[in-house]
N, C-alpha and C positions, 0 to 999 in steps of 0.2 A: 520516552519516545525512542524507536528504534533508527538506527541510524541509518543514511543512504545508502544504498547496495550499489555499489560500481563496481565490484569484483562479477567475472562471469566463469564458469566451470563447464565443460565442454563432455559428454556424455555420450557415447555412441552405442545404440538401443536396437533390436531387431524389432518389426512390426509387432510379434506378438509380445515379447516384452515393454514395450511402448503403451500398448493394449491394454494390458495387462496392471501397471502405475494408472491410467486413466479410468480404468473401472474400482480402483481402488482409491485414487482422489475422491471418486464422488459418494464411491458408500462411507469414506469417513469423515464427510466432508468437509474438505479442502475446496479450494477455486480454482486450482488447477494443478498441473503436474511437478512446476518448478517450486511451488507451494508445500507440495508433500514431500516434492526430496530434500527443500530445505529441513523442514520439519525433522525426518530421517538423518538426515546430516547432523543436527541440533540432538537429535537422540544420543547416536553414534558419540559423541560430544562429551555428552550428560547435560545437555540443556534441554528438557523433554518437555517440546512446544506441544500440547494438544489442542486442539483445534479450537476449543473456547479463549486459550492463551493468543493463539495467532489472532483472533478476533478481538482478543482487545485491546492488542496492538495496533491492528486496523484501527478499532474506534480511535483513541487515543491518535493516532496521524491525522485522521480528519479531522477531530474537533480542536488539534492546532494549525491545520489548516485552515480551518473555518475564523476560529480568532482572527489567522494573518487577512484572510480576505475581510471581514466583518472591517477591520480597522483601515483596510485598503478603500473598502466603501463609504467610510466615518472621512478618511482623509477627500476622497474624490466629491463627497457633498458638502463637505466646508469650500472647496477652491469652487465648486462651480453657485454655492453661495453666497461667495466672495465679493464676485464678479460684477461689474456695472451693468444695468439693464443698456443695452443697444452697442456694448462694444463686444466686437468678437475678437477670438481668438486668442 
């Protein structure tokens, strides 16, 4: 699982270069532009993310998100199965 990104990198772009990353996000498809320059970055690197890699990345984050929440649902229908018929709260 890849780990949080809290780090931000600040890039200043003219419109046609801006343009330019965005039509090139999508014919290699990427989701969007911070996507591809990570990617680029990751090359630059020698970690060459290609876009099936980023994607199963992504899977891989949701289906342990999906775990945390499945179990957050398993916990919230025990406690509200718990509970006495007629007492609230």
């Amino acid at each position: 699982m890849i780990s949080t990104r809290n780090r931000i990198i600040t890039v200043r772009l003219s419109d046609d270069e801006y343009e330019s990353l965005r039509a090139a996000t999508q014919s290699r498809g990427y989701r969007n532009v911070s996507e591809l320059a990570r990617a680029a970055m990751h090359s630059v690197a020698g970690d060459i993310l290609a876009p099936h890699q980023l994607l199963a990345r992504r899977v891989d984050e949701h289906s342990t998100r999906i775990a945390e929440l499945s179990r957050d649902v398993a916990r919230l229908l025990s406690e509200v199965g718990s509970r006495k018929p007629g007492i609230d709260g």
